[in-house]
C-alpha positions in Angstrom: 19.2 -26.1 24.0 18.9 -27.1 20.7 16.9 -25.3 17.8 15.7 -27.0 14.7 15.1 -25.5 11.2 13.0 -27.4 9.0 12.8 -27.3 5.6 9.4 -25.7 4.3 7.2 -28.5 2.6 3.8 -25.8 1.7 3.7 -25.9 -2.5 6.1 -23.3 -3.8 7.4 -22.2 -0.1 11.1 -20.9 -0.6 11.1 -19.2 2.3 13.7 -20.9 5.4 13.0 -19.7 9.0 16.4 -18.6 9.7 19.4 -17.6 8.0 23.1 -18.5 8.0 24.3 -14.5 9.7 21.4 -15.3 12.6 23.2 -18.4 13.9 25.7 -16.8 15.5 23.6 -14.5 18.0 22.1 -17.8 19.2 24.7 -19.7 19.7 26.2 -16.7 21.8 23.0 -17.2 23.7 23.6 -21.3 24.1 21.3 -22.5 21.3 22.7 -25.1 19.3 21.4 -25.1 15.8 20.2 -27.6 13.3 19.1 -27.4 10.0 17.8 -29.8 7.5 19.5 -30.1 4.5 18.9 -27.9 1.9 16.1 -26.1 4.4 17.5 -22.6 2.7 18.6 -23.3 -0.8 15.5 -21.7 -2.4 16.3 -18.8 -0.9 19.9 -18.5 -1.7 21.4 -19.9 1.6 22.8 -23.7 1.0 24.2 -25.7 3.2 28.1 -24.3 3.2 27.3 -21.2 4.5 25.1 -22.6 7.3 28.2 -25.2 8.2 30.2 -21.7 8.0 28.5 -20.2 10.9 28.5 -22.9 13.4 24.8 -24.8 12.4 24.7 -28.4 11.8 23.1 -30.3 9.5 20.6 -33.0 9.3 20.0 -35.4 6.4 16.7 -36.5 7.8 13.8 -34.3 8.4 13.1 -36.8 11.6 16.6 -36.3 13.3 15.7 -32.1 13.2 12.1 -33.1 15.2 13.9 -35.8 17.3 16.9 -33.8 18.4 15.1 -30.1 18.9 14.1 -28.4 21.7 12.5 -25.7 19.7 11.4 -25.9 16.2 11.2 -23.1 13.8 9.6 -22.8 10.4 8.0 -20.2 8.1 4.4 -22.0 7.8 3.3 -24.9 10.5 -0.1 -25.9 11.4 -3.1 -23.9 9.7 -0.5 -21.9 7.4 0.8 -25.7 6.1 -3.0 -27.4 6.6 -1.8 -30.8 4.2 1.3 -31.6 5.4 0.8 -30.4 9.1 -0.6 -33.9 10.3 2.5 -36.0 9.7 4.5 -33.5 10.9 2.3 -32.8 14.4 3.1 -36.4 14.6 6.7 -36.2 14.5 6.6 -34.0 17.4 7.7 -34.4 21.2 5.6 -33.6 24.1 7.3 -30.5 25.9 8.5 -29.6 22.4 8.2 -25.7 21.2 7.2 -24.8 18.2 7.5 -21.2 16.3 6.2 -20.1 12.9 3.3 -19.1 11.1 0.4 -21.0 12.1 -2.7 -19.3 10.6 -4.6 -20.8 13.9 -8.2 -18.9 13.4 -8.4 -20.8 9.7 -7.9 -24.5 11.4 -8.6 -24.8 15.1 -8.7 -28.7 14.6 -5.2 -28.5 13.9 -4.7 -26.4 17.3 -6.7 -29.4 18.9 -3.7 -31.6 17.7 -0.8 -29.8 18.6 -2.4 -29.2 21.9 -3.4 -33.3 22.5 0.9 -33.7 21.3 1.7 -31.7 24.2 3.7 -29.2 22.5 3.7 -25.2 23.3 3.2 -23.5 20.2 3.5 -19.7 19.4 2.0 -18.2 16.6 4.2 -15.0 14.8 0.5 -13.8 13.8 -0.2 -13.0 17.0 2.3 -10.7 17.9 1.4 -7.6 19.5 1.2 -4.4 18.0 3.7 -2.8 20.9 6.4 -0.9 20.3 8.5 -3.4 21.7 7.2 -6.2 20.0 8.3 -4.1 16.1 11.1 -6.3 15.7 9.2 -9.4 16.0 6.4 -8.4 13.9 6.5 -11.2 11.0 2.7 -10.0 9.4 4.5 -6.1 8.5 7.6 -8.2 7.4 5.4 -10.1 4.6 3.4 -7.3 4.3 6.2 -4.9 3.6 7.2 -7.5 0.6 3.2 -8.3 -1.0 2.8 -4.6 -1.5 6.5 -3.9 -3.3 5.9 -7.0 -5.2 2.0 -6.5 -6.1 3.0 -3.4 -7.9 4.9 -5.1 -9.7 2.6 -7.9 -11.4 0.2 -4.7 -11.9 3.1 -3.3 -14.4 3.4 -6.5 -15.9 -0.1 -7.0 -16.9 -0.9 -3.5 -17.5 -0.7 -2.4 -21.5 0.6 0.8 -20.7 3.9 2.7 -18.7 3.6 3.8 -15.2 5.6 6.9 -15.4 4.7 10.3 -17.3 7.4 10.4 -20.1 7.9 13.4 -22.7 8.8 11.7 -26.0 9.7 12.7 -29.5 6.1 10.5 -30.1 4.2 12.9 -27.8 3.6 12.6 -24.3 2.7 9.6 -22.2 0.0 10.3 -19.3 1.1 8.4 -15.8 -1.2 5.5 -15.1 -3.8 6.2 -11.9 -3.5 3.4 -9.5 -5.5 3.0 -6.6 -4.6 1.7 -3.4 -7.6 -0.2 -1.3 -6.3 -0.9 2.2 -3.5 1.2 4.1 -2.1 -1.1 6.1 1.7 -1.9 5.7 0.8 -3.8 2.1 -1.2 -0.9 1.1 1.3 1.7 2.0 4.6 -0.3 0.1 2.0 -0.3 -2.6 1.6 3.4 -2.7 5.1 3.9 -2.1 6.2 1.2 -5.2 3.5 2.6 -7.5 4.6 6.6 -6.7 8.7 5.0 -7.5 7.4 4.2 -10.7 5.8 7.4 -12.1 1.8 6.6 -11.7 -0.5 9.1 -9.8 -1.8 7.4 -7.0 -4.9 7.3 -4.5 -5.8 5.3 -1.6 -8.3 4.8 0.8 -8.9 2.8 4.1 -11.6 2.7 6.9 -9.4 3.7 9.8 -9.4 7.2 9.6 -5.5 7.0 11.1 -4.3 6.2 7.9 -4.9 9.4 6.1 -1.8 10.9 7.2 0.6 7.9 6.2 -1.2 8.1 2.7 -0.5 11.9 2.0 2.4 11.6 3.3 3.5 9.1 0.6 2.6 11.5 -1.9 -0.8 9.6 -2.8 -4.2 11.6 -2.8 -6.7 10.1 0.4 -9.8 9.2 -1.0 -12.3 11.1 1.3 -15.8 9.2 2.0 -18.6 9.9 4.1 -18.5 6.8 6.1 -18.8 6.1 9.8 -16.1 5.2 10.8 -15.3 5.7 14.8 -15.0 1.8 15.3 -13.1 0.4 12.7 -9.8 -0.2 14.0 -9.2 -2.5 17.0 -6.4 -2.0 20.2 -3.7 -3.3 17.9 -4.3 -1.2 15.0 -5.5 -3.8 12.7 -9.1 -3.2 10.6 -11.8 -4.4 12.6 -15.0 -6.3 10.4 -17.8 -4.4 10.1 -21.4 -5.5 8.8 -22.3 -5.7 5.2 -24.7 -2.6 5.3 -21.3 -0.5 6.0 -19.2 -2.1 3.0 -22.7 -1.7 0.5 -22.3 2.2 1.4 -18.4 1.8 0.8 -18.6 0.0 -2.4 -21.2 2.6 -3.7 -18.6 5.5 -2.8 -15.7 3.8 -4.4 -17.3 2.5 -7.9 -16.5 6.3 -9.4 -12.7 6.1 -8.3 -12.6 2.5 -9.2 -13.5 3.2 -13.0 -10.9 6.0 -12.9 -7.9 3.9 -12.6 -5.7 1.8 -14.5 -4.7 -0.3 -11.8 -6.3 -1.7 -8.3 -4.4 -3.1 -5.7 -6.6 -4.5 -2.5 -5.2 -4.9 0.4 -8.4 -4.5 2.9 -7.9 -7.9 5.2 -9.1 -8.5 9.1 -7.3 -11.1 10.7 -9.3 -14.4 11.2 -12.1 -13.5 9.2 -12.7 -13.6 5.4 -11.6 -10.5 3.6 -14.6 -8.2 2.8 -16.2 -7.6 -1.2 -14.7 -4.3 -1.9 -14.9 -4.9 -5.5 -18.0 -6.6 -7.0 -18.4 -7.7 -10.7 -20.9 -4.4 -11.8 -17.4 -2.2 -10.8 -15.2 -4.1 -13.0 -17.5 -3.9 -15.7 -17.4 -0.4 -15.3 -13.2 -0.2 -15.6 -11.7 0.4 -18.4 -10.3 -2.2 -21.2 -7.3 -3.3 -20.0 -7.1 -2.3 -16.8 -5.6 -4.7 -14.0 -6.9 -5.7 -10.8 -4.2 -7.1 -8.1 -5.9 -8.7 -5.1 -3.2 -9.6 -2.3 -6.5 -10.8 -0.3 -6.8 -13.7 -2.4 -5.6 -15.8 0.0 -8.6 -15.0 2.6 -11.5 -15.2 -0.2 -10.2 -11.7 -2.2 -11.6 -8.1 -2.1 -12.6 -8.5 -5.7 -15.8 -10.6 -6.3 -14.3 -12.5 -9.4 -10.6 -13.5 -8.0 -9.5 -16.6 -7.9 -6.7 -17.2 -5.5 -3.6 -18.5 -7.1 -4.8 -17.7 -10.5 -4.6 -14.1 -12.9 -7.8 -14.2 -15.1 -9.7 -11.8 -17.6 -13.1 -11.2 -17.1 -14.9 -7.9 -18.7 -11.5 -6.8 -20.3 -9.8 -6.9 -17.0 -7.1 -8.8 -16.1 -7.5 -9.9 -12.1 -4.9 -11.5 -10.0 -5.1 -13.3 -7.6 -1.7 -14.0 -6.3 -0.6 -16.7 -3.5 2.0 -16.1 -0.9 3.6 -13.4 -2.3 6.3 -13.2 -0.4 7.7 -16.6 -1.1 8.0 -15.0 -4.8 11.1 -12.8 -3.1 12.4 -15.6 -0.9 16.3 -14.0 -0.3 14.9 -11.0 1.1 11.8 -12.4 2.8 13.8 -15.3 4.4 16.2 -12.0 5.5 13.2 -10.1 7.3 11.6 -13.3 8.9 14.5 -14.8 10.3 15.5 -11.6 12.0 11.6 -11.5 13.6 12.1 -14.9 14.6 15.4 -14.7 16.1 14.1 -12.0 18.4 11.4 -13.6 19.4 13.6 -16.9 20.2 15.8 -15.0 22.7 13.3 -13.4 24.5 12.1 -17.2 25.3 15.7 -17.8 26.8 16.7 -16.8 30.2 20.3 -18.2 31.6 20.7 -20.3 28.5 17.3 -22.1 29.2 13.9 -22.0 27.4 11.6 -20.3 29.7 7.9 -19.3 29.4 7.4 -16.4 31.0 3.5 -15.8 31.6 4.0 -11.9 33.2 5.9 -11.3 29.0 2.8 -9.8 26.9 5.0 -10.7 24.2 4.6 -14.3 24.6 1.2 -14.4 26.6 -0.2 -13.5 23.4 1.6 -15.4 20.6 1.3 -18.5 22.9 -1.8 -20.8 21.1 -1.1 -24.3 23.0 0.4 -25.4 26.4 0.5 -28.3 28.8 -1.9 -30.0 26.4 -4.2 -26.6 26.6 -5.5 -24.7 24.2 -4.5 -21.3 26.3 -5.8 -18.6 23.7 -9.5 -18.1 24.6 -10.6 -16.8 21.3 -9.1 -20.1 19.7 -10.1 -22.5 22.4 -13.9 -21.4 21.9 -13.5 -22.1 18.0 -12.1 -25.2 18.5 -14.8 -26.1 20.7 -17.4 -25.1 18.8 -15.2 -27.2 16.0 -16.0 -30.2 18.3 -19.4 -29.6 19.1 -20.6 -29.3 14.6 -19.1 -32.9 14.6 -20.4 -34.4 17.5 -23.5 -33.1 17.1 
């Protein structure tokens, strides 16, 4: 068995799928591994200390998709939309692939992997099961776009986070406020409380008032329904726009409060929802910073603009892109252990098996046997086929 790491070609990705210490627990379990050259550079790993630990080295990206039995990178297909074409093609039928694949946002590019004959798993599928934690790639990035939004929020804002008693008078603690506690919203809290700031936070699933106390952040209490808003895996489930009209009403008052706001709020394969419309941020105060990590899937704020920071009404709104690429060394470190996991519960007796009865893989698995075997994605990709036909 041989495993391939490619080296990420997405704008800016520093991130490399697997690193130099993870080589040896595959080898033990009869991978051999290959890595194209200078795949992990950007995130502090070159090629030395890959050689060090056993992995060999390919000059040519087309010797790692020509010699691999397995293929694993940090974004492929949907999560890597421009380059994912010419790399599909380089692909064997039989071949597995394992990475990000962002598979609700392109089902066209599903269709292709599928018509290649390849078995793909998608790491955003993973189950939320307890056995499943250490595979768990989306709480991985997530754990690293919270720490690091907190930190572009005290870079823009014109003021201290902390409460400090000076010789110049005293220096109030900036009021952030946390939209979304999911595992980005809670680093957030957890960052923003390190620093000093008095904090709030507020999400739909009524679950997540106990993690946000007990990070020392005030839940923000609103008279919402909110009996269905989480699905069987814990994630935030969409609701209809009548819902968020009555949400963003309740939160304009806490929104003009604070100094900073960080929004989180995402549900996976949809568009992120308008927490944060353009009357709200007119209502903030001068200077006050706005740091949407939804960007990515349209933004919680009305007026971000994913990739870009911006002023508009004497705010400052960002809008940052793939965050975690931003913190590469530590986000290659977390990914490549969630990967490595999920590699070796694929092999049985040395071998790369399948195993239909694992929930595990039943799940992540998007193509097969030139199938589309996830129903949710096979009915978007056919509805894909239908628009152009018809």
């Amino acid at each position: 068995m041989i495993a391939g790491i490619l080296k990420e070609s997405f704008p800016d990705e520093k991130r490399v799928a697997l690193i130099p210490p993870d080589v040896p627990g595959l080898s033990k379990a009869g991978a051999e591994i290959i890595i194209e050259s200078e795949a992990g550079t950007a995130a502090g790993f070159p090629n030395e200390t890959y050689r060090e630990k056993g992995a060999r080295i390919a000059e040519k990206r087309g010797d790692v998709f020509a010699s691999s039995d397995v293929l694993l990178m940090v974004r492929g297909a949907g999560a890597n939309p421009q380059a994912a074409l010419s790399d599909i093609q380089l692909m064997k039928e039989g071949q597995i692939v394992i990475g990000l694949l962002d598979p609700f946002s392109t089902p066209e590019l599903v269709q292709e992997l599928a018509k290649r004959g390849v078995s793909s798993f998608a790491m955003e599928l993973i189950p939320r099961i307890t056995r499943a934690q250490s595979m768990d790639s989306l709480s991985s990035m997530a754990t690293i776009t919270g720490y690091k939004a907190v930190l572009l929020a005290a870079e823009e804002l014109p003021r201290m986070f902390p409460m400090l008693m000076t010789a110049s008078g005293t220096i109030v603690p900036a009021r952030v406020f946390v939209v979304g506690a999911g595992v980005a919203g809670l680093q957030a809290i957890a960052t923003s409380r390190r620093l000093g700031a008095i904090v709030q936070a507020y999400d739909i699933r009524p679950a997540s008032r106990e993690q946000v106390i007990s990070l020392g952040a005030k839940f923000v209490e609103m008279e919402l329904e909110t009996e269905k808003t989480e699905d069987k895996g814990g994630y935030a489930k969409a609701m209809d726009e009548e819902f968020y009209r009555k949400q963003r009403e309740m939160m304009s008052r806490v929104v003009s409060e604070s100094d900073v706001v960080i929004t989180t709020a995402a549900v996976p394969g949809k568009k992120a929802p308008i927490l944060i419309t353009e009357e709200m941020v007119k209502g903030m105060k001068p200077g006050s910073v706005i740091v949407d990590v939804a960007a990515e899937r349209g933004g919680n704020c009305e007026l971000t603009e994913a990739g870009k920071t911006i002023k508009k009404h004497g705010v400052t709104i960002s809008g940052p892109a793939n965050l975690p690429a931003t913190v590469p060394y530590h986000a290659s470190q977390m990914y490549s252990k969630n990967v490595s996991n999920f590699l070796l519960l694929l092999v049985k007796d040395g071998k790369l098996t399948i195993d239909m009865e694992d929930e595990i893989l039943r799940e992540t698995l998007v193509t097969h046997e030139g199938e589309i075997v996830n129903a949710h994605i096979r009915e978007m990709a056919g509805n894909v086929r239908m628009h152009r036909d018809g």
